[in-house]
VEXFIMI-587337 format. One record per residue (C-alpha): residue in one letter; x, y, z; residue number from 0. Coordinates in steps of 0.2 Angstrom, whole numbers. Example, Ala and Ser with C-alpha at 12.3 -4.5 7.8 and 13.67 -1.06 7.14 Angstrom:
% VEXFIMI-587337
site aa: A c1: 62 c2: -22 c3: 39 i: 0
site aa: S c1: 68 c2: -5 c3: 36 i: 1
//
This chain:
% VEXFIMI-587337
site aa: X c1: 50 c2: 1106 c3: -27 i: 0
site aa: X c1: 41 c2: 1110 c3: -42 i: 1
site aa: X c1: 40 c2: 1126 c3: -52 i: 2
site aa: X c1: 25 c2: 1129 c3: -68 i: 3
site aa: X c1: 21 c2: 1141 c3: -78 i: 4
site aa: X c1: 4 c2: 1146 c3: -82 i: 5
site aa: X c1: -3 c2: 1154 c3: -97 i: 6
site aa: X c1: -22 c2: 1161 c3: -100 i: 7
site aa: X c1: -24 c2: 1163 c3: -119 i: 8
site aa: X c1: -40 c2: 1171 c3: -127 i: 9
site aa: X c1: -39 c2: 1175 c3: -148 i: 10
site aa: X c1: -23 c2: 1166 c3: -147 i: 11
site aa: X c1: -14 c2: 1175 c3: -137 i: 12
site aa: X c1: -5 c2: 1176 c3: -120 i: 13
site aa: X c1: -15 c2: 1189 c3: -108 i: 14
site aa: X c1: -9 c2: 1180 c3: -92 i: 15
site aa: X c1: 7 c2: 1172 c3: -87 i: 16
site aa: X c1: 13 c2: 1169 c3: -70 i: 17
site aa: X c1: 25 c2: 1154 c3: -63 i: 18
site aa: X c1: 22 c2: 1147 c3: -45 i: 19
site aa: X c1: 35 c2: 1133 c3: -35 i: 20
site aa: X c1: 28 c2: 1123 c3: -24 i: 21
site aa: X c1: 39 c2: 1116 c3: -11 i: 22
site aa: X c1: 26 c2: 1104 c3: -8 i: 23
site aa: X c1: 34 c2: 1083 c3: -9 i: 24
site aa: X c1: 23 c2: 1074 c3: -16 i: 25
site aa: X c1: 19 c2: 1079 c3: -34 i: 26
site aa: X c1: 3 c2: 1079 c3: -37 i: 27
site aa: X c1: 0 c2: 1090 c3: -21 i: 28
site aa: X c1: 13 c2: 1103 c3: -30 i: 29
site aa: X c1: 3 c2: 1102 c3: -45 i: 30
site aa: X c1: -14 c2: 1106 c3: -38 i: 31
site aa: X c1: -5 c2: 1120 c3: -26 i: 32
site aa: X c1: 0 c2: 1128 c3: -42 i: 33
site aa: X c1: -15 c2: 1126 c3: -52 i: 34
site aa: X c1: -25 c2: 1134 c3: -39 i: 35
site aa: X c1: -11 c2: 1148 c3: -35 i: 36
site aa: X c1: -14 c2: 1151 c3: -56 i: 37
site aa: X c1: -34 c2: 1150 c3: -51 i: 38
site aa: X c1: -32 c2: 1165 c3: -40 i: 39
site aa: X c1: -19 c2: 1177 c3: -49 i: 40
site aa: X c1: -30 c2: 1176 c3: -65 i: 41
site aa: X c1: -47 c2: 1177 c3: -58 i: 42
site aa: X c1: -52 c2: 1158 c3: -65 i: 43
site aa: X c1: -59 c2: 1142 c3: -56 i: 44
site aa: X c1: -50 c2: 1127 c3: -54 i: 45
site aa: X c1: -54 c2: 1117 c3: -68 i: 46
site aa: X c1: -56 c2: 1099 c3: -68 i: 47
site aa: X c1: -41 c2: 1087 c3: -70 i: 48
site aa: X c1: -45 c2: 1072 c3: -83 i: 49
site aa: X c1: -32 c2: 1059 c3: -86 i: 50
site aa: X c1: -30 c2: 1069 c3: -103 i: 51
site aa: X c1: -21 c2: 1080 c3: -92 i: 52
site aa: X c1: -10 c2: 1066 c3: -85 i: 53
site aa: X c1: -5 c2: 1061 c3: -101 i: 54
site aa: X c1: 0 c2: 1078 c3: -107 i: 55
site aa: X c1: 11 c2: 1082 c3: -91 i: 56
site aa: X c1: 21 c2: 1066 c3: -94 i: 57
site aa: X c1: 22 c2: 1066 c3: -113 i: 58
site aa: X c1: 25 c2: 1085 c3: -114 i: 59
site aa: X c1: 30 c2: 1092 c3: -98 i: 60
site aa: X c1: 12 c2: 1104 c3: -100 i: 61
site aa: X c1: -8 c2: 1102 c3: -102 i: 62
site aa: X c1: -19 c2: 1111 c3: -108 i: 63
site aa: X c1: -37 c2: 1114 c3: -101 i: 64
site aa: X c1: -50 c2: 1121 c3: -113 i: 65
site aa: X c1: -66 c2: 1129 c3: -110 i: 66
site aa: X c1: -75 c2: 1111 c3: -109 i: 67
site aa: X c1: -64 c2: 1107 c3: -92 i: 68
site aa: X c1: -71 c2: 1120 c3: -83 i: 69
site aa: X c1: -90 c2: 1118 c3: -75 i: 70
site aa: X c1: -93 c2: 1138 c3: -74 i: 71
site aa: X c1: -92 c2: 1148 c3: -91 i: 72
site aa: X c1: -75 c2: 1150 c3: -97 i: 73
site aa: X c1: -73 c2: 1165 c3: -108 i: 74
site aa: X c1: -54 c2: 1160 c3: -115 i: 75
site aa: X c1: -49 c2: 1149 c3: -127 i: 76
site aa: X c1: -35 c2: 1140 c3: -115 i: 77
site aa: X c1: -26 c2: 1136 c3: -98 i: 78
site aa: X c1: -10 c2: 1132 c3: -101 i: 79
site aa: X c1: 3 c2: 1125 c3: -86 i: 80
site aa: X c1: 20 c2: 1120 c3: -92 i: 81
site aa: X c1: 35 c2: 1111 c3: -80 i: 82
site aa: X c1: 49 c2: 1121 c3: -80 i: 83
site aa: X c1: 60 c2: 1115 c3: -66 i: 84
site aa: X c1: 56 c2: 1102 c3: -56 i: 85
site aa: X c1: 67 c2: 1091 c3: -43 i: 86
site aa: X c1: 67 c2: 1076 c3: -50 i: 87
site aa: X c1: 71 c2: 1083 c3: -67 i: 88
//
């Protein structure tokens, strides 16, 4: 089980937040499951997942994807996902 938060920010400033659990076991599954529940609820594409990302979600518990990881136009400044609860936590 994993459980994120997602955050759209534009002028610095939240104007989206939702969380998703995924009961999905593996965690990478979970994670993608989320990213595109987040995808859908704000009305974004998926973006692409670099190993900066990887980093991020082991360092900090979160990453950040800026306008750069998506291939379509991206009219905010971040996406933000953040672990906060996870079963192996």
């Amino acid at each position: 089980m994993l459980t994120l938060w997602g955050k759209l920010y534009q002028n610095g400033r939240t104007i989206c937040a939702d969380t998703f659990t995924s009961q999905k076991p593996e965690i990478s599954d979970a994670i993608l499951e989320c990213i595109e529940h987040f995808a859908k609820e704000f009305d974004i594409e998926v973006p692409m997942w670099h190993t900066n990302h990887t980093k991020q979600l082991g360092l900090f518990r979160k990453a950040t994807f800026k306008p750069d990881d998506f291939v379509d136009r991206f009219p905010y400044d971040k996406f933000e996902i953040q672990i906060i609860d996870s079963a192996d936590s």
